[in-house]
BAKE-171181 format. One record per residue (C-alpha): x, y, z; residue number from 1. Coordinates in nm, 3 decimals, decimal comma, padded with zeros to 5 digits. Layout:
N
NODE         X         Y         Z     i
NODE         X         Y         Z   NUM
...
END
This chain:
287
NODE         X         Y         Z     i
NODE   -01,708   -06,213    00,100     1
NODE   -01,631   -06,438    00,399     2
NODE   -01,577   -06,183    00,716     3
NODE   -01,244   -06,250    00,926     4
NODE   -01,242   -06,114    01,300     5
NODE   -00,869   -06,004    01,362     6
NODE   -00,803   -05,865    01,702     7
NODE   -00,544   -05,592    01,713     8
NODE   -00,369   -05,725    01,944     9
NODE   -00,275   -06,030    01,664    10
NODE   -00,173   -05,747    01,484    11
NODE    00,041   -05,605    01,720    12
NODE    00,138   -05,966    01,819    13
NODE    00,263   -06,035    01,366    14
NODE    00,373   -05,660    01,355    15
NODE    00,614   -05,711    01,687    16
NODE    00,733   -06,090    01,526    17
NODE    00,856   -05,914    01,206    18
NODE    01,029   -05,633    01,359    19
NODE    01,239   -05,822    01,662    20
NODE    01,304   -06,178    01,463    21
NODE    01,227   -06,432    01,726    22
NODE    00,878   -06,477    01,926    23
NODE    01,083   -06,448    02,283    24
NODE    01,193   -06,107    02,151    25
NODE    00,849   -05,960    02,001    26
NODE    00,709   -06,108    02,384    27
NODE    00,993   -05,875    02,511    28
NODE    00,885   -05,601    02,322    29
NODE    00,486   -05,607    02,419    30
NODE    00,530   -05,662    02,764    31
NODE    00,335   -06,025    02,728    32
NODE    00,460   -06,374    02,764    33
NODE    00,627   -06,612    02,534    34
NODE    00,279   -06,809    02,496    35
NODE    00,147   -06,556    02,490    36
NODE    00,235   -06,441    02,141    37
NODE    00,250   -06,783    02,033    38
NODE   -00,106   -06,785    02,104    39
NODE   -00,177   -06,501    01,914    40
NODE   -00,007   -06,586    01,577    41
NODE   -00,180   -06,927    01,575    42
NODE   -00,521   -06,717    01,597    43
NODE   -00,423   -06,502    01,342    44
NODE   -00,370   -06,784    01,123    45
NODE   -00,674   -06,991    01,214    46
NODE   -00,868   -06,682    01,163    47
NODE   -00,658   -06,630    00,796    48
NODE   -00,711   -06,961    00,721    49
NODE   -00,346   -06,936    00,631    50
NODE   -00,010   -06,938    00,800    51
NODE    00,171   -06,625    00,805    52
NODE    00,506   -06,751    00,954    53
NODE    00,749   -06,962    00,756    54
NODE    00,819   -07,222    00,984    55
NODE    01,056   -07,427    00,773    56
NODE    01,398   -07,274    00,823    57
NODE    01,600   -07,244    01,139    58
NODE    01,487   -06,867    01,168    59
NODE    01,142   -06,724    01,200    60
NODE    01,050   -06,578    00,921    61
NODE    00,686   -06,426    00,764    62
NODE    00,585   -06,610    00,470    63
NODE    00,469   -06,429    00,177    64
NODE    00,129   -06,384    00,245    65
NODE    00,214   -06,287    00,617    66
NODE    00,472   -06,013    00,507    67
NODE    00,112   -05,897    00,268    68
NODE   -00,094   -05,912    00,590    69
NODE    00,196   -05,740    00,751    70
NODE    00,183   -05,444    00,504    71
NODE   -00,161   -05,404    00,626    72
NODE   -00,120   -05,427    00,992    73
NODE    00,083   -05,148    01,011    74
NODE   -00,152   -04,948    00,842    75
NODE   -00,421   -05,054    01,084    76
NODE   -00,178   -04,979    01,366    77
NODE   -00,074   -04,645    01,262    78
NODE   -00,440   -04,563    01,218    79
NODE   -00,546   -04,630    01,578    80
NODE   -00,218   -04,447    01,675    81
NODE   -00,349   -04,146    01,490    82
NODE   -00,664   -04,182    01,664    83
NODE   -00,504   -04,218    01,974    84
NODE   -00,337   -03,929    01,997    85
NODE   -00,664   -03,706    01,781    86
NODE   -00,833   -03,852    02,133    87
NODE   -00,598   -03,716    02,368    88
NODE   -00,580   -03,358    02,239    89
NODE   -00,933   -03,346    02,249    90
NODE   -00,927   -03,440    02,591    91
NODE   -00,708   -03,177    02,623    92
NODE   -00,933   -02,906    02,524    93
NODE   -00,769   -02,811    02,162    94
NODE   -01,050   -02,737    01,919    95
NODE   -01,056   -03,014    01,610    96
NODE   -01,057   -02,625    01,403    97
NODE   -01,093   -02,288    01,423    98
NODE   -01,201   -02,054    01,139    99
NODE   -01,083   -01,697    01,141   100
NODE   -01,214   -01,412    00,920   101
NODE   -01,081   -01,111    00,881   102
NODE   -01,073   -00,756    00,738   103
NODE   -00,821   -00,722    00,447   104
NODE   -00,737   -00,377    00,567   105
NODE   -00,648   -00,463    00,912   106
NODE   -00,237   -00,621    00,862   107
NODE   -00,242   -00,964    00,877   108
NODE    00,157   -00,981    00,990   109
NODE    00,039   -01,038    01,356   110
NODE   -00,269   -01,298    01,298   111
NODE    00,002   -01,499    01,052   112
NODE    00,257   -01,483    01,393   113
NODE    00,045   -01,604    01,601   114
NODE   -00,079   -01,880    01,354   115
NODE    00,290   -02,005    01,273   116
NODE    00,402   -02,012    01,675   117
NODE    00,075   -02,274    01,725   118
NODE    00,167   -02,507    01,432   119
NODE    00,557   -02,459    01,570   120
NODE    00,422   -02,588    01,866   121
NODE    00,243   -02,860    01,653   122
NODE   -00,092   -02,793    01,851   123
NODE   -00,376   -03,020    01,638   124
NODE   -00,598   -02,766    01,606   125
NODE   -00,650   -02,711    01,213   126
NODE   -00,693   -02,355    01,092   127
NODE   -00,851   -02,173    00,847   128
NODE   -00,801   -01,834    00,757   129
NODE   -00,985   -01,641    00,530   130
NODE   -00,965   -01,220    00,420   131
NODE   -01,286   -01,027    00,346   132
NODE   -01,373   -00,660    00,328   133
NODE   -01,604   -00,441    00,500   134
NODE   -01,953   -00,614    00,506   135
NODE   -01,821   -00,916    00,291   136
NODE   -01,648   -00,983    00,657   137
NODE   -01,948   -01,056    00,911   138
NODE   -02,128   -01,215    00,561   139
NODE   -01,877   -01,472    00,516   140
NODE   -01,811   -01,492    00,925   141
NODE   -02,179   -01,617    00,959   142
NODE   -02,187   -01,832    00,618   143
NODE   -01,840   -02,022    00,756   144
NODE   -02,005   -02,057    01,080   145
NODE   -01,652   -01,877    01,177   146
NODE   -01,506   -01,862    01,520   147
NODE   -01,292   -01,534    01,511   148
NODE   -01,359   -01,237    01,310   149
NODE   -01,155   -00,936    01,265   150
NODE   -01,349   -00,624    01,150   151
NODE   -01,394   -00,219    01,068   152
NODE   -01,749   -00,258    01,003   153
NODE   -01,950   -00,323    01,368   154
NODE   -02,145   -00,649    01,324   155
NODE   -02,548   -00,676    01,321   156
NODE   -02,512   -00,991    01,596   157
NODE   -02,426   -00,951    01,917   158
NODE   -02,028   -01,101    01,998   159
NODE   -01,780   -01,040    02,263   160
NODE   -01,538   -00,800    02,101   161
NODE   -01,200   -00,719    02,177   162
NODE   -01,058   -00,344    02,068   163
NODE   -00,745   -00,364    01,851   164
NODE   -00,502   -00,062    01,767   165
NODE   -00,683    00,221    01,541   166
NODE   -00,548    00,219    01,166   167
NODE   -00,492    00,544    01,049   168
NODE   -00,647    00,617    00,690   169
NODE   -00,497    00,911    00,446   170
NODE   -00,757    01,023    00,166   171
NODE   -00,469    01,026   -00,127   172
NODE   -00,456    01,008   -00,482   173
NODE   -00,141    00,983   -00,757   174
NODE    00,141    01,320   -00,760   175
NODE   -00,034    01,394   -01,103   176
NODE   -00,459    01,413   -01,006   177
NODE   -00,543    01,742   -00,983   178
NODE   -00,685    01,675   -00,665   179
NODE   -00,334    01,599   -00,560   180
NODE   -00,282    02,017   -00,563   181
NODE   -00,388    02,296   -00,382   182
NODE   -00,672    02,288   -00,184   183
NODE   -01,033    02,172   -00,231   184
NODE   -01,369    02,179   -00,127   185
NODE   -01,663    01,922   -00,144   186
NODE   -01,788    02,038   -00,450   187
NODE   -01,431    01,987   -00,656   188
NODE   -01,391    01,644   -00,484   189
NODE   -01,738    01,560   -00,648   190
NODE   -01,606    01,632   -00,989   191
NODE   -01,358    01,357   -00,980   192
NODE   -01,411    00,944   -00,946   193
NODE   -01,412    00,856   -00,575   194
NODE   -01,270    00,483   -00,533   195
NODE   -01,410    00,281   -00,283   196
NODE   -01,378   -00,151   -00,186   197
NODE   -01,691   -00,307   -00,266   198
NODE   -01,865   -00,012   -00,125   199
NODE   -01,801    00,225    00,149   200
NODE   -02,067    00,119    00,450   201
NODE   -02,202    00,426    00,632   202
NODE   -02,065    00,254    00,994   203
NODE   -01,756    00,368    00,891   204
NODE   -01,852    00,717    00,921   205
NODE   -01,630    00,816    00,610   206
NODE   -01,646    01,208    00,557   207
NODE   -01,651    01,124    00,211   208
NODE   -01,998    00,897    00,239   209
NODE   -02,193    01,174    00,087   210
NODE   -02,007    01,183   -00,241   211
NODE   -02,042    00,835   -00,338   212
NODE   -02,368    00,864   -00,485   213
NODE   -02,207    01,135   -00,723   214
NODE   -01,864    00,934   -00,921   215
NODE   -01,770    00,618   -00,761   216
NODE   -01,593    00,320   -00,860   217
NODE   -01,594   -00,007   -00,663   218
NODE   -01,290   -00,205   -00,612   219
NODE   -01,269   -00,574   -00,488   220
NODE   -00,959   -00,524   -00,261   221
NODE   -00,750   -00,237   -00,089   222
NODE   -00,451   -00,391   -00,344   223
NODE   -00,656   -00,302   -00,642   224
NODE   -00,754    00,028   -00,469   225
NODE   -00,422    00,126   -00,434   226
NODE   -00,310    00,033   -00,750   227
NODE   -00,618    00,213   -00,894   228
NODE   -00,493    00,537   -00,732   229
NODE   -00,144    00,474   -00,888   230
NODE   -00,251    00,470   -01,232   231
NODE   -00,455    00,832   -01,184   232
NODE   -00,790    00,695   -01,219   233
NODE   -00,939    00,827   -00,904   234
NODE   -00,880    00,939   -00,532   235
NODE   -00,965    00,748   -00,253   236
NODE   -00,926    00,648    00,151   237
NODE   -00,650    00,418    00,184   238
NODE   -00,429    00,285    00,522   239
NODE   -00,129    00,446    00,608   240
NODE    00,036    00,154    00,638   241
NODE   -00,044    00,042    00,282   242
NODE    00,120    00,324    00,125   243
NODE    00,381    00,480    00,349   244
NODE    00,652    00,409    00,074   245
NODE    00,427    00,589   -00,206   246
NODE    00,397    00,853    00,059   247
NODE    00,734    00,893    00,128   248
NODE    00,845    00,818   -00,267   249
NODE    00,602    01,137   -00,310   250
NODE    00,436    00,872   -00,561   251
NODE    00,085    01,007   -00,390   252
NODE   -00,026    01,293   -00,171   253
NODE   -00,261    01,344    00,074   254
NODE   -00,559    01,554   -00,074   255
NODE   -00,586    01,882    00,123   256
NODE   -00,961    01,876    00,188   257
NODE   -01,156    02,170    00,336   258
NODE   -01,328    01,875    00,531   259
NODE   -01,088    01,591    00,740   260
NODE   -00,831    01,399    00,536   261
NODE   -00,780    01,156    00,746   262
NODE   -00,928    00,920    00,931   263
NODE   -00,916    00,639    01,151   264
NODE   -01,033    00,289    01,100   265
NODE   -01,149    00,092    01,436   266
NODE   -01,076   -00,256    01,439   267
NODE   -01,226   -00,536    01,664   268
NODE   -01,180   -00,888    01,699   269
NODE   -01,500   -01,050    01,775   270
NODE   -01,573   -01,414    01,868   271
NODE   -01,854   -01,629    02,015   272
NODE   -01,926   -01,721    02,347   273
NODE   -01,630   -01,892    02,499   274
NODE   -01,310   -01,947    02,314   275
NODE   -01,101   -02,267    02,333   276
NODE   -00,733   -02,292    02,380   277
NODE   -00,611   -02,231    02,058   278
NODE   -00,847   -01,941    02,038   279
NODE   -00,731   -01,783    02,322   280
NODE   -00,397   -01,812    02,186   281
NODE   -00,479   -01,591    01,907   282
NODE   -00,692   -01,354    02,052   283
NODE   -00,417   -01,305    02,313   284
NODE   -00,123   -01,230    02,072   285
NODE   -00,322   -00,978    01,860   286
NODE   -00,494   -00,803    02,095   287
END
């Protein structure tokens, strides 16, 4: 295939000509001379091997293969816009993306905020959001190559973290368990299933870690959990803030354990070295 060498300023030269009508006008619109555009669509043409303006009628007018080249100059020209303007926010610091994983038990009403003001603002930076649980969070924060994580479990790598507000944890399980009466020791709380996500991880410093070796079923999410402990099947840690309406419905009750009942998850947000813009943006409105 025979190469052509267009310039874009030819393009801009056809794409002006077709938009204003009249070369004096499209030499208006780019700031150049008359000649100057005249210049530019002969070029184009030499370079074509074709003409692209109909020059047979009192008006100017694109022929039908220049209104075709046309249709592809503005393509060309929108391009280099685009990459105009992906240059310029990268000169201005926003990072191309930022990856953000967090812990499904932590709410994710303020991260979601914060995420919906920056694309408001339409700042470029693309970003991707992903929930995990527990240990799944650092696994999939270091898989991702992640810039923000949000977690209950500490990590195993050293990051800058930033504390968040404690999430208070009730140890429940439905109106009709039995556990959901009187009061209990360790050894009745053994002798029903214990419901866990993927896993309790001894960091947490559950009271409850010691019975999971004895009756334990493992959940993918704190959803299923709770919906586990709705239909009777076991007892189990969940967040306050996941089932104040059951609470308050009476739909479950807090277990009264001879031991603590409640408990208090610790959430950080932890990031790498130094955080761009955007970054800062969200680490600033959830912290």
């Amino acid at each position: 295939m025979h190469r052509v060498d267009i310039t874009l300023d030819q393009l801009r030269a056809l794409e002006a000509l077709a938009r204003t009508g009249t070369f004096a006008a499209a030499a208006a619109a780019l700031g150049r001379g008359h000649t100057s555009v005249l210049y530019l669509i002969r070029t184009l043409e030499d370079a074509l091997g074709f003409a692209v303006v109909d020059r047979s009628g009192y008006r100017t007018t694109l022929s039908a293969h220049g209104r075709r080249v046309l249709a592809g100059a503005r393509e060309v020209l929108a391009a280099e816009a685009e990459l105009h303007a992906a240059v310029h926010e990268l000169r201005a610091g926003w990072e191309p993306t930022l990856r953000v994983v967090f812990d499904g038990i932590v709410p994710i009403e303020p991260l979601l905020h914060a995420v919906g003001q920056l694309a408001r603002e339409r700042v470029p930076t693309q970003i991707d959001v992903r929930a995990e649980f527990l240990a799944g969070v650092e696994d999939t924060f270091v898989r991702s190559a992640a810039d923000l994580m949000i977690a209950v479990v500490p990590p195993s790598v050293a990051l800058t973290a930033v504390p968040l507000p404690a999430l208070p944890a009730s140890l429940v399980a439905h109106r009709d368990h039995p556990l959901a009466h009187g009061r209990h020791d360790t050894k009745a709380l053994r002798r029903h299933l214990l419901l866990t996500v993927r896993g309790s991880d001894p960091r947490l410093e559950l009271p409850t870690a010691a019975i999971e070796a004895h009756a334990t079923v493992h959940l993918n999410d704190f959803g299923a959990k709770r919906a586990a402990v709705l239909a009777g099947i076991g007892y189990g840690w969940l967040p306050d803030a996941l089932i104040a309406d059951d609470l308050a419905r009476g739909r479950v009750r807090r277990i009264a354990w001879t031991r603590a009942s409640r408990h208090r998850f610790v959430p950080r947000l932890y990031h790498r070295g130094h955080p761009g813009p955007a970054a800062r943006r969200l680490i600033a409105a959830i912290a």
